[in-house]
C-alpha positions as CSV (number, residue, x, y, z in Angstrom):
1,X,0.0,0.0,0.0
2,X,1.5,3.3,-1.1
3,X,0.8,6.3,1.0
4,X,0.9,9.7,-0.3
5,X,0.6,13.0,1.8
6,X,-1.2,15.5,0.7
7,X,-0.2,19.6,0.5
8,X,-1.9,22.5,-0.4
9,X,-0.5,24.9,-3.1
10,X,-1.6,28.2,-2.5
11,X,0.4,30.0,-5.0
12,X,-1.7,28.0,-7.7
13,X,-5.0,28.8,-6.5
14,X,-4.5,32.0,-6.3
15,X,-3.4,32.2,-10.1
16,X,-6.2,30.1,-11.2
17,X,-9.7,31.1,-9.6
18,X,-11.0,31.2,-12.5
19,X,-11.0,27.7,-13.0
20,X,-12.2,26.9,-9.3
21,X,-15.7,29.3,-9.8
22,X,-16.3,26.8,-12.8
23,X,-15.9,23.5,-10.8
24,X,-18.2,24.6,-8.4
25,X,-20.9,25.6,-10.8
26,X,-20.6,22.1,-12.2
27,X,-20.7,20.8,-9.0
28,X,-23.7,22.8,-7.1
29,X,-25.7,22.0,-11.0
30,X,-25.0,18.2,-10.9
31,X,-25.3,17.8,-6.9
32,X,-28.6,16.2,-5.0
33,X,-29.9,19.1,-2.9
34,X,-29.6,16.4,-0.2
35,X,-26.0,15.9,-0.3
36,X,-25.0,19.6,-1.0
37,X,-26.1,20.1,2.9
38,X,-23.9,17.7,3.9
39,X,-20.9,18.7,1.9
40,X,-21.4,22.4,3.3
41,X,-17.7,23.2,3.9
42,X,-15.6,20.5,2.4
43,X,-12.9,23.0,1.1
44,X,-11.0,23.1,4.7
45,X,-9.4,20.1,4.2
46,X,-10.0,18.2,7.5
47,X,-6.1,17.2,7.8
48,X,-5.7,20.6,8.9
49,X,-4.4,22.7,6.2
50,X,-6.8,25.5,5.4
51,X,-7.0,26.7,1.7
52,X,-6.7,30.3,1.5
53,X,-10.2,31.5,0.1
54,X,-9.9,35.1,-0.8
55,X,-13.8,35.1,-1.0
56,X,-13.9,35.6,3.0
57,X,-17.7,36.8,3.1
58,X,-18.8,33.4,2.1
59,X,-17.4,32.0,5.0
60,X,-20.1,33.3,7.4
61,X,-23.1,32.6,5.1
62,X,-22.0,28.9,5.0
63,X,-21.0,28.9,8.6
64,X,-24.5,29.8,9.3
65,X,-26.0,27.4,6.8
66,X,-23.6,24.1,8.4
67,X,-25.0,25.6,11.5
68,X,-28.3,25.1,11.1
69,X,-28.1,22.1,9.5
70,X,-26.1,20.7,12.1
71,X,-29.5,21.2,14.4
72,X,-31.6,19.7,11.7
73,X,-33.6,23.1,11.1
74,X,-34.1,23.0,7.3
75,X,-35.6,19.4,7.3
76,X,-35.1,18.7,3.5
77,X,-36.2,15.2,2.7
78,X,-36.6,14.5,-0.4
79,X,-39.0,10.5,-2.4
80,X,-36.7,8.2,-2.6
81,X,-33.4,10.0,-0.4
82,X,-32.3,7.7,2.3
């Protein structure tokens, strides 16, 4: 078994946010409502190294939104979603 850490490289993301607004168009169009709520904030990486979002106000909306999810306020329950 090969084991391969993993590093963030800022200095490219910076240069190519261009690129990342597409992915995540892509992503939130072929996403289940369902499982967008549970991928809320998947871009801080949970081995502890933080990608440096220069898009800081979207921090609190999403904060808010994992939030509230995380109480189970915006019950959304879809036919057919276990």
């Amino acid at each position: 078994m090969l084991a391969v850490t993993t590093r963030v490289l800022e200095a490219r993301m910076l240069q190519h946010r261009h690129l990342d607004l597409h992915v995540q168009l892509l992503a939130d169009f072929f996403a289940h409502p369902v499982h967008c709520l549970a991928t809320t904030r998947t871009d801080l990486l949970i081995i502890g190294q933080i990608v440096l979002d220069t898009l800081a106000r979207k921090i609190r909306r999403q904060r808010l939104a994992a939030t509230l999810a995380g109480f189970g306020l915006p019950k959304l329950r879809q036919p057919g979603v276990r």
